[in-house]
N, C-alpha and C positions, 0 to 999 in steps of 0.2 A: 416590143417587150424586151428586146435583149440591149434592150439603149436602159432598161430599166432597173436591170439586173447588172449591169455593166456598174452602174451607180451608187446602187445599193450594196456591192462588192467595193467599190473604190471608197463609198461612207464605213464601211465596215474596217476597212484597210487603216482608214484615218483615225476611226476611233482608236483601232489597237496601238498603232503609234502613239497617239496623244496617250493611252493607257501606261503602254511603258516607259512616254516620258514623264509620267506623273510619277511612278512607283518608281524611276531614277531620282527624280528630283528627289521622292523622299525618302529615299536612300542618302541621297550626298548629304540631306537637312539631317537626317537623323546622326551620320557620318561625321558633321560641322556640330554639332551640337555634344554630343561624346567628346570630341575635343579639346571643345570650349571648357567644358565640365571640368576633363580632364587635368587641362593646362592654367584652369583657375584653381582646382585642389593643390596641383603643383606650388603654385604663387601663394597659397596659403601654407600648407606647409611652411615653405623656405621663410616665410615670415613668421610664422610660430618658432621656427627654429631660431632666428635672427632676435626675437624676441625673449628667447628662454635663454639664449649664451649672452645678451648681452644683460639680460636680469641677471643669472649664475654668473657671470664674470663678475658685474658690480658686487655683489654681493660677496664673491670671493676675494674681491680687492679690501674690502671693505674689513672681511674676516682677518686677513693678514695684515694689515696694516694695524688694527687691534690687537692682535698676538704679539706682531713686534714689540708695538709700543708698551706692552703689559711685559714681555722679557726684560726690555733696556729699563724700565724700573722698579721692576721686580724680581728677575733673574727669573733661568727656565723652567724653575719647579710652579713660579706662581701662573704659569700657561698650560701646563700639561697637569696640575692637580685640580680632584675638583673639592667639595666641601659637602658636608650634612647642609648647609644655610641657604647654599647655592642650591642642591637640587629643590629644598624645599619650595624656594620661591620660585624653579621650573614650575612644580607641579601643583604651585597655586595659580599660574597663568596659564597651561598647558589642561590643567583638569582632567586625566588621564581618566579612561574610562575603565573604573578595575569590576565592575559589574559581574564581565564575564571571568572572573576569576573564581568568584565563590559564588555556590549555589543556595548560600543562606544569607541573603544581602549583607554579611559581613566579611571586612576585609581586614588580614594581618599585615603589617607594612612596618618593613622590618628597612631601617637607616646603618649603613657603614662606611666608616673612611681611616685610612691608616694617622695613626698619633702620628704628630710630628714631622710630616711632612716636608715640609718648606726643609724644614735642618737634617733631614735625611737627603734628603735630594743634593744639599751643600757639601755635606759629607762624603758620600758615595760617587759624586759627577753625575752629567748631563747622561750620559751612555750606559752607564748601569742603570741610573733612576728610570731610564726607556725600557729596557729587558725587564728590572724588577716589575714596575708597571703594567706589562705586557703578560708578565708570569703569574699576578697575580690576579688579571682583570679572567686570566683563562681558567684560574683554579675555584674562583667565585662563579661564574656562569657556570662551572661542570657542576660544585654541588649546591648550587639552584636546583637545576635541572633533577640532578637526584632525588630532590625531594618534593619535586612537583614545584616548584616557584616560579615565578615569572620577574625578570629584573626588568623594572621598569624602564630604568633612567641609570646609565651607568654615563660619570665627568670624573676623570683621573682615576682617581683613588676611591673617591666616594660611590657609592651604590646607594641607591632606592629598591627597594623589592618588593613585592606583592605575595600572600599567601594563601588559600583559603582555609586553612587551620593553625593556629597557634601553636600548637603540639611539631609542625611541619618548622614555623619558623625560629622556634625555638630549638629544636634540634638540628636545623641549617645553621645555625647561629656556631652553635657547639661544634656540628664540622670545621666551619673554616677557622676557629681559633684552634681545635686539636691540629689541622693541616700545616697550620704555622707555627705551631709550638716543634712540630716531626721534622716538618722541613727544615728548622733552626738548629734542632739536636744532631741532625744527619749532617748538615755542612758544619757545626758545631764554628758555629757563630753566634749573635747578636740578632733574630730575626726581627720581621715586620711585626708591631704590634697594631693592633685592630680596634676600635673600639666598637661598640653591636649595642644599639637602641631597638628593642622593638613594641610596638601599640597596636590597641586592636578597634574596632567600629565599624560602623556601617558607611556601606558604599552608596553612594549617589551618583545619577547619570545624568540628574542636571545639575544646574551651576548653582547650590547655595551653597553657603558656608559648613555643611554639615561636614565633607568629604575635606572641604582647607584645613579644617579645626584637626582632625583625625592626622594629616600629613602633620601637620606643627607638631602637634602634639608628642608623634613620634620621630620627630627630630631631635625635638628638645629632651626626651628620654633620651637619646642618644650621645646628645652632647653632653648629656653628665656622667658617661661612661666613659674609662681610664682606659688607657692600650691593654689589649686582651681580654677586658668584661665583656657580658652580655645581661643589659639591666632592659627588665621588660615592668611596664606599666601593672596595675591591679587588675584590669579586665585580663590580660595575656596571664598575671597571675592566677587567677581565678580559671582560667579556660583548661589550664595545664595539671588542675589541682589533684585529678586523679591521674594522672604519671605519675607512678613511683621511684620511677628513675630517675627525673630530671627534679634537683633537688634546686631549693632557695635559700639566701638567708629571711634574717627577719624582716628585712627592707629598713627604707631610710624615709625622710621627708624631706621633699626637696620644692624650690620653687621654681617653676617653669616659667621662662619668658615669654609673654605674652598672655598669660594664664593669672588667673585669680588666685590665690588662697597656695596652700601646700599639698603636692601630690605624693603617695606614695611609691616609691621604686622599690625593686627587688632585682637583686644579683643571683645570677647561673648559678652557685657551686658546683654543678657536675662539667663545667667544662676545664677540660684538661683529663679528667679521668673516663670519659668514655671514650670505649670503642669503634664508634658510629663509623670513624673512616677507614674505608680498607684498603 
C-alpha cells in the first residue's frame, strides 16, 4: 500500500505542476495578446494620425495656394473680405440646421457686410483693414450675443445670423449701426458703413428648398440696402408691427434676384436715434 500512496502522491504532484503550467501559459497568452492589442491600436492610431496631417496638409496646401492666387489678382482686400452672395451660397450647400434656434419653427436671418469694401481696404492698407476687420468682427459677435442671436457664418466683413424673433433682429440690427455711427463721432472721422437685410420663415431640418428660398431671400433684401440701412422684408414688417419704437418708412418695391414679381422692403427709421447701446 505505500508503493500505492507513493503514486497517487507523485500523480497528484504532476497534476499540480501541469496545473500551474497551464495557468502560466495562460497568463503569458493573455500577457501576448494585451499586447498585440495594444501595439496594433498603436499602428492605428499613428496611421490615423498620418492620415489626417497628410489630408489637413493637402488641404492646407491647397487653401494657400488659393489665397495667394486670389491676392496677386485681386489684391488683399479680395482674400480677407467676405460678401452677402458668398455666404448665401455657404448656406445653400452647408444647410445649417437653424431648428434649434427658434421654438416656433420660424427663423429671422438677418445678412451684413461693410459697403465698399475692396476701396476701403485700398484706402486704409493691408494692416489697418486686419485691426479694422478684427474690431469690427468682435463688436458684431458681442451684440449678437446681447440680443440672444446666433452668427451663423461669419467671411470678412460679411455676417449671416440667425434669430428666433424679429423684434431681437431688428433691434440687433439698430445696435451695430448706432455702435458705428459713436465709434465714428468719437475718433471723428469717416466710419465703417454697414449695410443690414433682414427676412423672416420657417426653418427646415431637412433638405428642401423651403429653408434655401428663406436664405436668398434675405440676401437679396440685404443687398438692396445702402451703407448704414437696415431694410427688412413684409413678414419681419409685419412681426415688428406692434413695436412702437422701432419705426418704418412706407417701404419701396423692389425686384429680387432670383424671385418672381416685386417685393416689398421697408427702411429702419429709428436707427441712429436709439439708445439700445450702452
Amino acid at each position: 500500500m505505500p508503493g500505492v500512496a507513493d503514486a497517487i502522491h507523485i500523480a497528484a504532484y504532476i497534476l499540480a505542476v501541469v496545473a500551474v503550467a497551464e495557468a502560466g501559459g495562460v497568463v503569458v497568452l493573455w500577457r501576448l495578446l494585451v499586447r498585440s492589442r495594444r501595439e496594433a491600436d498603436e499602428l492605428r492610431e499613428r496611421a490615423d494620425a498620418r492620415n489626417w496631417l497628410f489630408s489637413s496638409g493637402r488641404e492646407a496646401v491647397k487653401t494657400v495656394w488659393q489665397t495667394a492666387d486670389l491676392v496677386l489678382k485681386e489684391g488683399f482686400g479680395a482674400a480677407v473680405r467676405g460678401s452677402i452672395e458668398d455666404l448665401a451660397d455657404w448656406a445653400e450647400v452647408e444647410r445649417p440646421d437653424l431648428a434649434r434656434v427658434t421654438p416656433d419653427g420660424r427663423v429671422v436671418i438677418l445678412f451684413s457686410d461693410i459697403e465698399a469694401s475692396t476701396a476701403l481696404n485700398e484706402r486704409i492698407g493691408d494692416r489697418a483693414w486686419v485691426k479694422l476687420i478684427s474690431a469690427h468682427d468682435k463688436l458684431v459677435h458681442d451684440l449678437v450675443h446681447r440680443r440672444d442671436g446666433h452668427v451663423v457664418k461669419s467671411q470678412g466683413d460679411g455676417f449671416m445670423i440667425a434669430f428666433a424673433r424679429a423684434e431681437q433682429a431688428v433691434r440687433c440690427g439698430i445696435d451695430i449701426q448706432d455702435a458705428l455711427r459713436k465709434d465714428a463721432k468719437r475718433k471723428r472721422r469717416t466710419g465703417i458703413k454697414v449695410r443690414i437685410g433682414i427676412h423672416m420663415g420657417r426653418s427646415v431640418r431637412r433638405g428642401d428648398d423651403l429653408f434655401g428660398r428663406n436664405v436668398a431671400m434675405a440676401a437679396r433684401v440685404a443687398a438692396h440696402a445702402v451703407g448704414g440701412q437696415i431694410l427688412v422684408s413684409e413678414p419681419v414688417r409685419d412681426a415688428i408691427s406692434r413695436c412702437d419704437d422701432l419705426c418704418l418708412d412706407d417701404g419701396r418695391d423692389a425686384e429680387l434676384k432670383g424671385f418672381a414679381g416685386d417685393y416689398r422692403l421697408f427702411a429702419v427709421e429709428s436707427a441712429g436715434e436709439s439708445d439700445l447701446v450702452h
